[in-house]
N, C-alpha and C positions, 0 to 999 in steps of 0.2 A: 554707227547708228545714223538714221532719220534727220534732213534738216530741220524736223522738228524740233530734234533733242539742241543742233546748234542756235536755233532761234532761242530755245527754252533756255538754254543756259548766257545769251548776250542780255535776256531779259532780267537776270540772274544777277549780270554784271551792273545794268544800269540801273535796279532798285536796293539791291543789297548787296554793297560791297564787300562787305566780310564776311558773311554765309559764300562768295564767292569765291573770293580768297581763299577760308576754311577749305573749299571743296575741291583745290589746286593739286592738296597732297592723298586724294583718295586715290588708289592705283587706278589706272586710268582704264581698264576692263569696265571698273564700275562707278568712273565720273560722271558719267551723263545720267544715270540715271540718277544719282545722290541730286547733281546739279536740277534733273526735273522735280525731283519733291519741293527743295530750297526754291526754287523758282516758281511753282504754286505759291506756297507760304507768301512768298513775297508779292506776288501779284494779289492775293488776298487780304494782306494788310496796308497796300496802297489802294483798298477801296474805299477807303472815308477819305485820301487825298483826291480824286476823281469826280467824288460828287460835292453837290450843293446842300443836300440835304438826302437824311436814311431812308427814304422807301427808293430811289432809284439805286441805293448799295443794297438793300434787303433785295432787289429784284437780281441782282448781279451774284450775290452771295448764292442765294435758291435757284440760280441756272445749274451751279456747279453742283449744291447736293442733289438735284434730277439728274445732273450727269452723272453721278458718281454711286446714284441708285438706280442706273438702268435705264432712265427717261433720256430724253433729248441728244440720246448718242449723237443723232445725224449732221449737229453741228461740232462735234467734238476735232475733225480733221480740219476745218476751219480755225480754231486756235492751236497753234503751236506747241504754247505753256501744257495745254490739254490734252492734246496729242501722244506729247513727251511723257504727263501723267500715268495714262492709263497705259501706256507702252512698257512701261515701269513694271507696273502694279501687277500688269499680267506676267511678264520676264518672270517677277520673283512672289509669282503667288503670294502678293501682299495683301492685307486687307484695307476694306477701303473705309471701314469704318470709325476710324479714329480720325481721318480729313472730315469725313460731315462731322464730328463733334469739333474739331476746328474750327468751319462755318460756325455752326451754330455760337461757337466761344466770339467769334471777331462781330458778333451783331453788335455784342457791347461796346464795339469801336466807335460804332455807326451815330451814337446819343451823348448824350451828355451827364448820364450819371454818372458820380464818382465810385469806384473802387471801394468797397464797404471797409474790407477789413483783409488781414495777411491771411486766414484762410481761402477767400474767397481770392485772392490773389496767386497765391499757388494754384488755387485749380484750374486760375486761366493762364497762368502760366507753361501748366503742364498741357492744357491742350492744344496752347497754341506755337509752341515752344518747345518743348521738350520730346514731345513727338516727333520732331523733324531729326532730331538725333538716335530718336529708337528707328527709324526709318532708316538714316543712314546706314545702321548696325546692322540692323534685318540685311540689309543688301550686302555687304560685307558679307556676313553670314551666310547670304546663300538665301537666307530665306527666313521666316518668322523664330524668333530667339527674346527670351526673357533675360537675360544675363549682364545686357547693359541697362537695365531699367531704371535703376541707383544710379547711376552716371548721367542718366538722360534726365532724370527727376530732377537731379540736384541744378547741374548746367542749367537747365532751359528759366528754372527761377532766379539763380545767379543772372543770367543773362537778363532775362527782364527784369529784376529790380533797379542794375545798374542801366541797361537802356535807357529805361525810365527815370532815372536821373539826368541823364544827359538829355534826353528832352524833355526835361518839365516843366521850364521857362515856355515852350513852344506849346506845350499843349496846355497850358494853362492859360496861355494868351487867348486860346480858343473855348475855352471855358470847361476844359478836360482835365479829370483828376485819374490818371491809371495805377497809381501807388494808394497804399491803405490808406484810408481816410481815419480810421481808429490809429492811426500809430499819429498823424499830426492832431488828431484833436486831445491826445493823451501828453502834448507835450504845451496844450493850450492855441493851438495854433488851429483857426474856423476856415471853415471852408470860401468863406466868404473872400478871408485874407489872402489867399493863395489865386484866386480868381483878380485880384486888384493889383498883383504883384507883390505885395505888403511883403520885404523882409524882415526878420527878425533873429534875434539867438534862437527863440523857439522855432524857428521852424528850420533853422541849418540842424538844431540838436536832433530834428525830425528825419533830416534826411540822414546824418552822422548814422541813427540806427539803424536804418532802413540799409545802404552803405555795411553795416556791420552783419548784418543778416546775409546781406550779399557774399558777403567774404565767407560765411558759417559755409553756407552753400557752395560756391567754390571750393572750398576747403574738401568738403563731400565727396565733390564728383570728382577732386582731383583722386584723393583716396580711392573711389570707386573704379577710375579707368586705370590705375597703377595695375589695378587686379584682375583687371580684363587679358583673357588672348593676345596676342600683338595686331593680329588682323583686324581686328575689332579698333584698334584705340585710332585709328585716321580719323572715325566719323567722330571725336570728340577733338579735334583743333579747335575751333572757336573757343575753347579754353584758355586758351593765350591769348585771346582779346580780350575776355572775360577779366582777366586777370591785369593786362595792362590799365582796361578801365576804372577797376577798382582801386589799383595805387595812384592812378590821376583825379581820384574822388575830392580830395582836398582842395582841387581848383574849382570843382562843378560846386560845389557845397560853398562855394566862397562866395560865388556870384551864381546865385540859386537862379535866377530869372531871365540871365543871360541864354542865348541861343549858340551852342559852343560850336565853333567851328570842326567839321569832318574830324579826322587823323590822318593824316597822310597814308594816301592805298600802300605806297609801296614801304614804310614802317611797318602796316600791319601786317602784309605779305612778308615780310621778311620774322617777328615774331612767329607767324602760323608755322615758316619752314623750320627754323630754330627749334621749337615745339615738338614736331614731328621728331625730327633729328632727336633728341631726347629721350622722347616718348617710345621710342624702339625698345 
């Protein structure tokens, strides 16, 4: 393919290392494209690192869904990430409508309200998250498939619960709550305190559940891709990081506020191939 698809996928490497990793052990007919969806995603939720403030990310956001509704093709060969995109999309007759409900899911990035509650968390989970693994699968596939949907549901909120532990120190300092806000104030724990740094038992026993839910979910999708095709089960590796994160809960949970260092690339590449090897 297109130096598109190479630029898309180093951009891949340098915002999200382990949707990059993950996408190592897709057969390689259909890496670059896996790599071009991942590489969206990830250039989309580095649009609140990029700005100052949300209407120049709301203007950034609303380029992509005019591009992705037929407006503003003409700069589409211009971006790489974009290029790769819709290079994709067409390959395997995907649809494009589940990335604009991703936009529209990451404006919540862009502000500063908190995460209501675990409903309203899985649904941003699943848009923004879990989609990128039913994407993967579609490709795998050949083309549009319901059959990994269980897997991609469960994963993409596993993944974002635990993400979100690992930086909640960082996005708290910014005055950001991406986890339920009903599950800490059910254990007494204000919203106010989490903004101050304020730790407490109540608020570790907060994340402890939240942690717990994660695991539920994991558990799920692990279940779910057991029962998959073999073709199908590459686009769920990120399950092995999912899963390492979860048993290193106990340190995140320790020092809640702490900003925790990376994991080493080449642990988690080496987990993803071990997984795969399994996963056969």
């Amino acid at each position: 393919m297109g130096s598109s698809f190479e630029l898309a996928a180093q951009e891949l490497r340098d915002l999200d290392r382990d949707r990059f990793s993950a996408s190592l052990v897709i057969p390689s007919e259909h890496r670059a494209a896996v790599q071009a969806i991942f590489a969206f995603s990830a250039e989309i939720a580095a649009v609140r690192e990029r700005v100052s403030e949300p209407v120049p990310g709301e203007i950034r956001l609303q380029w992509w869904v005019e591009a992705l509704e037929g407006e503003a093709r003409g700069a589409i060969s211009q971006n790489p990430v974009a290029d790769a995109l819709f290079k994709t999309l067409e390959t395997y007759a995907l649809p494009a409508g589940p990335l604009v409900r991703l936009l529209a899911a990451r404006r919540f990035d862009l502000y500063n309200d908190p995460m209501p509650d675990i409903g309203q968390f899985e649904g941003y989970a699943g848009e923004t998250v879990s989609v990128l693994y039913q994407y993967a699968a579609m490709i795998l596939a050949g083309g549009a498939t319901d059959k990994p949907a269980d897997a991609a549901g469960h994963l993409g909120v596993a993944q974002a619960l635990i993400g979100h532990v690992r930086a909640f120190g960082y996005n708290a300092s910014r005055g950001q709550l991406f986890l339920p806000l009903a599950i800490f104030k059910a254990h007494g724990v204000h919203e106010a305190d989490i903004y101050a740094g304020r730790d407490s038992e109540a608020l570790r026993a907060a994340l402890a559940q939240i942690v717990d839910l994660a695991r539920v979910h994991a558990d799920k999708a692990a279940s779910a891709v057991v029962a998959l095709d073999a073709p199908l089960k590459p686009a769920f590796a990120s399950s092995s990081l999912v899963d390492a994160d979860i048993r290193a809960a106990d340190k995140l949970i320790a020092t809640p506020f702490a900003q925790h260092p990376a994991p080493s690339p080449f642990t988690r590449l080496l987990s993803v191939i071990w997984w795969s090897l399994r996963a056969r």
